[in-house]
MARZA-965015 format. One line per 4 residues: number of its first residue (from 1); their letters; for each residue x, y, z of N, C-alpha, C, CB. Coordinates in nm, 4 decimals, padded with zeros to 6 digits. Each point is the difference from the previous one (the first is absolute). Glycine has a CB too. Layout:
<sites>
NUM	A	X,Y,Z,X,Y,Z,X,Y,Z,X,Y,Z  ...
</sites>
This chain:
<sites>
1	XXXX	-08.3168,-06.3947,-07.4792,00.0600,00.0900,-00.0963,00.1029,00.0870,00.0704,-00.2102,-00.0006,-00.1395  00.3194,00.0284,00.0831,00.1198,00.0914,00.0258,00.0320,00.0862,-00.0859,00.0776,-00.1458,00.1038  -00.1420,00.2625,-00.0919,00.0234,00.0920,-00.1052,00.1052,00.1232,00.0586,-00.2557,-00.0651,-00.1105  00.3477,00.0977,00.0466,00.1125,00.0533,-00.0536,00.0476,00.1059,-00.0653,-00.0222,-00.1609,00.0156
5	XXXX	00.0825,00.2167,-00.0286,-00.0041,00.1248,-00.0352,00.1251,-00.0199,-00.1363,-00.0919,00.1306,00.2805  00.0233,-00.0638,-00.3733,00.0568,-00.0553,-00.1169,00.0430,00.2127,-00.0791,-00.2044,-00.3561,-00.0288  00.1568,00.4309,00.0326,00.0331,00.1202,-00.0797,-00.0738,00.1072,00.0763,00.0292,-00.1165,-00.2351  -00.0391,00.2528,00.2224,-00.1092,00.0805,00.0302,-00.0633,00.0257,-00.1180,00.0954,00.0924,00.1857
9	XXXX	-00.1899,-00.0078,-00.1704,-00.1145,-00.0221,-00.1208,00.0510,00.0791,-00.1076,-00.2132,-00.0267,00.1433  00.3107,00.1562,-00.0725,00.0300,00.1160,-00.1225,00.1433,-00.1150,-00.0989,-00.0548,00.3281,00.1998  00.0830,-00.3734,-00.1466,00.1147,-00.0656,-00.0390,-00.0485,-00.1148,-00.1598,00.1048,00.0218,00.3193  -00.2438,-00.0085,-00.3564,-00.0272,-00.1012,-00.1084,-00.1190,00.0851,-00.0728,00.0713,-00.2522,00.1342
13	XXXX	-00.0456,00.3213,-00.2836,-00.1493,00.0836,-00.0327,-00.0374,-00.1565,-00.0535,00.0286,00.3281,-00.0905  -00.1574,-00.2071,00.0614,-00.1011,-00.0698,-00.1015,00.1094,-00.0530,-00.1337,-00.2490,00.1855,00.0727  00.1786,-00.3467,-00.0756,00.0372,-00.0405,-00.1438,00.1371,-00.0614,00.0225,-00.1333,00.1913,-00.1354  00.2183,-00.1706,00.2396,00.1267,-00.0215,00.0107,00.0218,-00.1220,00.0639,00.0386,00.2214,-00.0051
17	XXXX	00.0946,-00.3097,00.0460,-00.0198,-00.1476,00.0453,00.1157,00.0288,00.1266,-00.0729,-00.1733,-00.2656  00.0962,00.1619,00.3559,00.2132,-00.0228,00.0675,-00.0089,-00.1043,00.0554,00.1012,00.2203,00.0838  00.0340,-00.2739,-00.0987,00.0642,-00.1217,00.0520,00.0003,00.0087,00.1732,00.1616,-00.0177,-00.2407  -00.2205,-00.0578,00.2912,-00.0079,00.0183,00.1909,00.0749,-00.1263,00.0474,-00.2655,00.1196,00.0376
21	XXXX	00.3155,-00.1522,00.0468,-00.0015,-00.1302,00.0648,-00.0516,00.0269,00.1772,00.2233,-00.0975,-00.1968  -00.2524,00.0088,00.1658,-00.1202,-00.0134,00.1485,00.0019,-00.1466,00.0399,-00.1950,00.1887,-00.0799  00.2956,-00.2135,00.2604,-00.0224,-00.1022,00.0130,00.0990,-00.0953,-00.0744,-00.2167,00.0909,00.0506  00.3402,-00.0317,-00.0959,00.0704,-00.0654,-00.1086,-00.0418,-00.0336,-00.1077,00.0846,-00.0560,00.1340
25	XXXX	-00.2291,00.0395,-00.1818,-00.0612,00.0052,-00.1476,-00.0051,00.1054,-00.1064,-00.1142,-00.1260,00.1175  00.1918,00.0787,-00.2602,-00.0609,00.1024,-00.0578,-00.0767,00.0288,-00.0501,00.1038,00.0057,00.0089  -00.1779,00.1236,-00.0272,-00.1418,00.0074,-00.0359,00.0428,00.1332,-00.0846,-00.1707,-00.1221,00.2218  00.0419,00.1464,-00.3084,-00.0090,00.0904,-00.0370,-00.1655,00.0837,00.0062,00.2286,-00.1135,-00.1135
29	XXXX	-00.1931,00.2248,00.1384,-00.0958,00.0982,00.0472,-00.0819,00.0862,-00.0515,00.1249,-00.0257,00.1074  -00.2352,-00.0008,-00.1588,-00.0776,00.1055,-00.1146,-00.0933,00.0962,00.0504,00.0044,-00.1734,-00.1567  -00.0487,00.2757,00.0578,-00.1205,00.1016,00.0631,-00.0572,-00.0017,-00.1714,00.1204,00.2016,00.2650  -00.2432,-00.2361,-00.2325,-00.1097,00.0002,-00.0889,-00.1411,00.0792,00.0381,00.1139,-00.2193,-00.0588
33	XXXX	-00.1407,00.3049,-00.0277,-00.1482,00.0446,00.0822,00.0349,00.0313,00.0980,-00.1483,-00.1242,-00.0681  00.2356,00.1769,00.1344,-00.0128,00.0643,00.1516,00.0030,-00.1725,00.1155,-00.2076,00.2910,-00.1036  00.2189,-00.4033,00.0068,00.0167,-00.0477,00.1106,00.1856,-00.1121,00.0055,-00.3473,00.0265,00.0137  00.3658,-00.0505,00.0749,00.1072,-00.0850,00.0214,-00.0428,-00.1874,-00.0457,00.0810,00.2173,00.2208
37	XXXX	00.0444,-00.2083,-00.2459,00.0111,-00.1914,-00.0530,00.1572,-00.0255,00.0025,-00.2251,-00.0206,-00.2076  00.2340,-00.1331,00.2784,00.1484,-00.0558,-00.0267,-00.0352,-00.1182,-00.0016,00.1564,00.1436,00.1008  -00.0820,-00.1675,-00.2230,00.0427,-00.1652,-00.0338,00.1514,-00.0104,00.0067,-00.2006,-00.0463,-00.1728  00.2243,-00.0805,00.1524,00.1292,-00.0432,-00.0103,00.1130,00.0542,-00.0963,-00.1283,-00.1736,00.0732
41	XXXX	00.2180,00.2302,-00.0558,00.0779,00.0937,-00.1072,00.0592,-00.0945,-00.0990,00.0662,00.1910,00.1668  -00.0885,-00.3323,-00.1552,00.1127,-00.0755,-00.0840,-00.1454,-00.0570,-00.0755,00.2827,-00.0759,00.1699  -00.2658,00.1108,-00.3343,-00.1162,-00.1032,-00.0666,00.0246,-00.1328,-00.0020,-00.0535,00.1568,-00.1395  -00.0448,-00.2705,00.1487,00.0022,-00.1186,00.0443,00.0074,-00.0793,-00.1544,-00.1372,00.0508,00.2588
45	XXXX	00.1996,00.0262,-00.3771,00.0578,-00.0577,-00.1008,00.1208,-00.0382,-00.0232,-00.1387,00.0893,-00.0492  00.2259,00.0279,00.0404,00.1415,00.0015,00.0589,00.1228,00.0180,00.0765,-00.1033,-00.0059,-00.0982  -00.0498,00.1468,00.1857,00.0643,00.0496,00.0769,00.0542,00.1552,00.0091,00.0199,-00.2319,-00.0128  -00.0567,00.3020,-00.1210,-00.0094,00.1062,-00.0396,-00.0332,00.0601,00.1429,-00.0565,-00.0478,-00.2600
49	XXXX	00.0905,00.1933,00.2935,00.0271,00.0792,00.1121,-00.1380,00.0755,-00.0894,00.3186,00.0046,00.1258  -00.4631,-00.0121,-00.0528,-00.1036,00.0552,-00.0109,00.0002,00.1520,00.0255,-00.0770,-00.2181,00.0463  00.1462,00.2426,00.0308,-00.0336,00.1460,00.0664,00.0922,00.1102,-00.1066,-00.0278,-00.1017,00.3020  00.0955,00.0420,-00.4085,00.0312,00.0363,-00.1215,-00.0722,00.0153,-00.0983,00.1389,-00.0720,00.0644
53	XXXX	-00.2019,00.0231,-00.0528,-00.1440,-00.0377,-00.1372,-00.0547,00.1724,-00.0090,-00.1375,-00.3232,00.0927  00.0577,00.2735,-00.1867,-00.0670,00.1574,-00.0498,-00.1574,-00.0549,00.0454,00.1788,00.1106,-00.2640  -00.2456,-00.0357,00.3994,-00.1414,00.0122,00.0000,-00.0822,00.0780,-00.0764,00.0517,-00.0503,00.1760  -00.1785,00.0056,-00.2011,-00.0750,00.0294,-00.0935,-00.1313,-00.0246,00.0398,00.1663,-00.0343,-00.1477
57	XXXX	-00.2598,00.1559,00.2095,-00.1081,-00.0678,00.1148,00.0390,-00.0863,00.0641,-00.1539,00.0279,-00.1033  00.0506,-00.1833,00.1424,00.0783,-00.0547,00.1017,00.0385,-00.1329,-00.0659,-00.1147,00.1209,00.2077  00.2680,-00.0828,-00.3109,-00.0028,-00.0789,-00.0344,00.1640,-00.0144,-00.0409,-00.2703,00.0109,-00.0321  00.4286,-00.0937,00.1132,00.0716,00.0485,-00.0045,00.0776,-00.1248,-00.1424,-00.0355,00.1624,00.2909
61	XXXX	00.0975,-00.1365,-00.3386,00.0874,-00.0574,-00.0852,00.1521,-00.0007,-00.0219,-00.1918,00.0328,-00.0653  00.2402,-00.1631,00.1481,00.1138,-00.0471,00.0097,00.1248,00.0814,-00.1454,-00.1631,-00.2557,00.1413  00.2265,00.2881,-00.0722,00.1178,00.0736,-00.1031,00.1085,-00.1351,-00.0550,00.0045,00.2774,00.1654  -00.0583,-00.3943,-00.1151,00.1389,-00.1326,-00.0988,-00.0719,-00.0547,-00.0946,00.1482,-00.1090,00.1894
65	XXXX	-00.2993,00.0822,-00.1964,-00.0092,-00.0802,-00.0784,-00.1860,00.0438,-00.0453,00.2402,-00.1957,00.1146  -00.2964,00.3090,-00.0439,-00.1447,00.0252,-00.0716,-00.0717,-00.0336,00.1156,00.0253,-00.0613,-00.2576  -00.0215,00.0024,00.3539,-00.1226,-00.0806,00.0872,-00.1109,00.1354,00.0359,00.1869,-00.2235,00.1431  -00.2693,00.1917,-00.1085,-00.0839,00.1229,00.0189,-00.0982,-00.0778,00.1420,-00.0066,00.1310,-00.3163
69	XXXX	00.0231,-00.0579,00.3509,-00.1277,-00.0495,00.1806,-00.0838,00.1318,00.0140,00.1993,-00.1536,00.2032  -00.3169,00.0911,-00.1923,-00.0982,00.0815,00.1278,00.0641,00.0584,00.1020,-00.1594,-00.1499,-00.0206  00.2291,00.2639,00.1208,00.0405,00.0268,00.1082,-00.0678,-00.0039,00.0851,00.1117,00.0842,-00.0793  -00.2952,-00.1082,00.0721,-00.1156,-00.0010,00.0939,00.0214,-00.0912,00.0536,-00.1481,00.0921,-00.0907
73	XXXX	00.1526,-00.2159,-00.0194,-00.0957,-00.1398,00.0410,00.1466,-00.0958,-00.0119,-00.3129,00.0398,-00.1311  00.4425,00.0013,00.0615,00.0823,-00.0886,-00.0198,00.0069,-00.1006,-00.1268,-00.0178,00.0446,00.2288  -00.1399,-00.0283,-00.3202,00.0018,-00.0475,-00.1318,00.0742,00.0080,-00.1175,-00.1519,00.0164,00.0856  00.1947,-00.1894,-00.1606,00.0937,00.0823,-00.0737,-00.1236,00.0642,-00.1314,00.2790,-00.1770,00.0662
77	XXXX	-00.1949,00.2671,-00.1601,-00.0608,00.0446,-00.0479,-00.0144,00.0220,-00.1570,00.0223,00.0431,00.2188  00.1327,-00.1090,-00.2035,00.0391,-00.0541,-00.1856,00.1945,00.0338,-00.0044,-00.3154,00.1267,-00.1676  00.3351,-00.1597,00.0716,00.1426,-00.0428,-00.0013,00.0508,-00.1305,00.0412,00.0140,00.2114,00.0317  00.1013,-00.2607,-00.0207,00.0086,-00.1703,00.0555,-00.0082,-00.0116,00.1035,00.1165,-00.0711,-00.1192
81	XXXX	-00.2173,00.1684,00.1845,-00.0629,-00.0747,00.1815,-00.1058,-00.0784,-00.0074,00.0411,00.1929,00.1319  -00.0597,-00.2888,-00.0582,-00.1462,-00.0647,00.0219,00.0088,-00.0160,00.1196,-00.0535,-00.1151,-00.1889  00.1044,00.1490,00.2699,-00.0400,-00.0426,00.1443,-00.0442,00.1336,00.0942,00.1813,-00.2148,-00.0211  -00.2468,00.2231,00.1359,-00.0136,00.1124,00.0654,00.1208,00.0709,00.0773,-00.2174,-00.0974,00.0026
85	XXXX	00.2547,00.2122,-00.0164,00.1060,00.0713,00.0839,-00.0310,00.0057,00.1626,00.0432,00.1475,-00.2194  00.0270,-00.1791,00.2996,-00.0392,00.0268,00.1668,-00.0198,00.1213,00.0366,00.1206,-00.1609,00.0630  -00.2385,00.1472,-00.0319,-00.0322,00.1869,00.0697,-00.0236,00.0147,00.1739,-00.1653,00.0605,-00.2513  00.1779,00.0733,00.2682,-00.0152,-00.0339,00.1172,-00.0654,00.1182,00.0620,00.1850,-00.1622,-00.0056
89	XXXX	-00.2376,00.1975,00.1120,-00.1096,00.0545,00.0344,00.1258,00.1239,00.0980,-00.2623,-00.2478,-00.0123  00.1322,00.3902,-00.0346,00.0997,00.1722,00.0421,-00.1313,00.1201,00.0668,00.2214,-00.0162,-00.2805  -00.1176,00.0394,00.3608,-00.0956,00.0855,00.0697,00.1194,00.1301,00.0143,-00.1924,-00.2083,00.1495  00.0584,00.3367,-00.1556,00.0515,00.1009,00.0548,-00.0220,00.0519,00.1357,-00.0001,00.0250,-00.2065
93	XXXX	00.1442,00.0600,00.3165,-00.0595,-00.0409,00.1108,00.0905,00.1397,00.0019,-00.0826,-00.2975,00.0867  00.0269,00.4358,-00.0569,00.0495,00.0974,-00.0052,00.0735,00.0574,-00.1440,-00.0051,-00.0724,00.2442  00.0995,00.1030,-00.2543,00.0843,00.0448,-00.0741,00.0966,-00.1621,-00.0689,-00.0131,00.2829,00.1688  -00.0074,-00.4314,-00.0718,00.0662,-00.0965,-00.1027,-00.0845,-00.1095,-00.0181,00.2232,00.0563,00.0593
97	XXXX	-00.1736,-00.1135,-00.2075,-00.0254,-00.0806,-00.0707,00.0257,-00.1404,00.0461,00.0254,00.1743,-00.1441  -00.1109,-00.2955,00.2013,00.1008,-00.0720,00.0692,-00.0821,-00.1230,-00.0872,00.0976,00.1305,00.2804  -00.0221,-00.2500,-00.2685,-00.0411,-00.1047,-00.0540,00.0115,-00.1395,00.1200,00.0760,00.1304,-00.2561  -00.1622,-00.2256,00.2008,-00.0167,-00.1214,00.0728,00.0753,-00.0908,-00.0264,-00.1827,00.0416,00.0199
101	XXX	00.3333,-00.1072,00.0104,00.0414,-00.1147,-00.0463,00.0404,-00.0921,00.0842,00.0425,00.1080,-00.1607  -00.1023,-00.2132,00.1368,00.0312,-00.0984,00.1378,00.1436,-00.0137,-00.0055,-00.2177,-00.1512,00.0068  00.2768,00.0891,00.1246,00.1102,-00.0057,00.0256,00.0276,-00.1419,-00.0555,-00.0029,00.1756,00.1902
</sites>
């Protein structure tokens, strides 16, 4: 694992999502419950820019076309997704937010 430094913690409240790239990937960056999650910022329908979407617990919904995912688990969750979103595993390590993305 190569984890990375993706935001500091004050930089994302509760409920809120930001666009990171880490590693040249883009991802997008959530805080739910006090805790951190990133999946892939592009939905795997059309491509809709996720980190636009409106979260709602942990649950974000694509702003092109409705898709809705789990931000936990990467499930879709209704709208025209059926497939799982790529997630990827975040740790806090002082004051930043860093994420795991293979090279």
């Amino acid at each position: 694992m190569a984890f990375a430094k993706a935001a500091k913690v004050g930089e994302i409240g509760e409920g809120t999502c930001k666009a990171v790239i880490v590693n040249g990937k883009k991802l997008a960056l959530y805080k739910v419950s006090g805790k951190f999650y990133a999946t892939a910022d592009l939905c795997n329908h059309r491509g809709g820019p996720l980190s636009e979407g409106s979260l709602s617990a942990n649950e974000i919904t694509c702003p092109w076309h409705g898709g809705k995912f789990d931000v936990c688990t990467g499930a879709p969750m209704g709208g025209p997704v059926h497939k799982n979103i790529e997630i990827f595993p975040v740790r806090v390590e002082g004051d930043d937010v860093e994420i795991d993305v293979e090279d």
